[in-house]
C-alpha positions as CSV (number, residue, x, y, z in Angstrom):
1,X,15.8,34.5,12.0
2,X,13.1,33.6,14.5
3,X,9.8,32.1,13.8
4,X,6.4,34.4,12.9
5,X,3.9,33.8,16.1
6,X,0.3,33.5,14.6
7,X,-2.4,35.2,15.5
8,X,-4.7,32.9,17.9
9,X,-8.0,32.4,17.5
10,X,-10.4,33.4,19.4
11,X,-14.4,32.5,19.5
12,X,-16.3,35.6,21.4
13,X,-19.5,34.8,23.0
14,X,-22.2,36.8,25.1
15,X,-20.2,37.0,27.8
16,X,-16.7,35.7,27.9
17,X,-13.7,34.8,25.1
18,X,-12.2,31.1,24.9
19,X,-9.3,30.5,23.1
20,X,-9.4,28.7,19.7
21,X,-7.0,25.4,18.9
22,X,-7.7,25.7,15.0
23,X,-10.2,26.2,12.5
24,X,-12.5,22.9,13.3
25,X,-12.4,23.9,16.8
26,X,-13.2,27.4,16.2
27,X,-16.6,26.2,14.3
28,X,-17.1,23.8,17.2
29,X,-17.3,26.2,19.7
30,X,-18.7,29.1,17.6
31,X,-21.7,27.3,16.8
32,X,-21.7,24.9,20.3
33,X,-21.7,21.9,18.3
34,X,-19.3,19.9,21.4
35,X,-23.0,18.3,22.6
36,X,-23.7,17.1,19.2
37,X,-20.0,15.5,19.1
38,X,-20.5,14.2,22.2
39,X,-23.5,12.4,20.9
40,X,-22.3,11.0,18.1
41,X,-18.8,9.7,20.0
42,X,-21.0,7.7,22.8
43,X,-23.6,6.2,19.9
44,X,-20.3,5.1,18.6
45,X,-18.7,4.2,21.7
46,X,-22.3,1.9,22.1
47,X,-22.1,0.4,18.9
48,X,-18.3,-1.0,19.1
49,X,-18.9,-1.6,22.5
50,X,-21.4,-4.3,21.3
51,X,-19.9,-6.0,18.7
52,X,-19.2,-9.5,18.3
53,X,-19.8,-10.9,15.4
54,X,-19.1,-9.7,11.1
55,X,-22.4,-8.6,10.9
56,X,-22.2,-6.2,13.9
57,X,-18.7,-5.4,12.2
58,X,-20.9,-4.7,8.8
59,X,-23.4,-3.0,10.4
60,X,-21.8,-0.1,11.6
61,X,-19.3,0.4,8.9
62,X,-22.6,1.3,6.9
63,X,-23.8,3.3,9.6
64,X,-19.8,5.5,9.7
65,X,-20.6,5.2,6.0
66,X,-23.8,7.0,6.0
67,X,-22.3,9.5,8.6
68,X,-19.4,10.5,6.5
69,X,-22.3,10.6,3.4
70,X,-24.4,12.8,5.2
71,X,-20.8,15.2,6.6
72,X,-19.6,15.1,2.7
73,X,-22.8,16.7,2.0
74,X,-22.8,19.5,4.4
75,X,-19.2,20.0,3.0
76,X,-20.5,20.5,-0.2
77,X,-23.5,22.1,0.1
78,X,-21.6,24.8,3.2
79,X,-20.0,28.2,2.5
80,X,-16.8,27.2,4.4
């Protein structure tokens, strides 16, 4: 018995069609939210790049604390 192909996704914009990995990137590039991750990865990138000490280390496992807060409650709070 072979394996049942699924049905790709696929995200349909003005003008063209891309192709869809999964879900998460479906919404990603439905809504063109790749800047915004983009963002967030290099204020990240900046932070760990300038760590050195345990209060550095603190610091910004409040701030990936108050991100996954603030992602929780759009999780909550969303109709997906």
């Amino acid at each position: 018995m072979s394996a049942k192909i699924k049905n790709p996704l696929y995200v349909v914009k003005e003008d063209h069609v891309e192709k869809a990995s999964g879900l998460f990137d479906l919404l990603i590039k439905k809504f063109n939210l790749a800047p915004v991750f983009e963002i967030l990865m290099n204020i990240l990138k900046m932070l760990l790049d300038n760590v050195q000490t345990y209060q550095g280390v603190k610091m910004i496992n409040e701030y990936l604390d108050f991100l996954n807060k603030k992602f929780q409650l759009f999780k909550n709070f969303s109709i997906i």
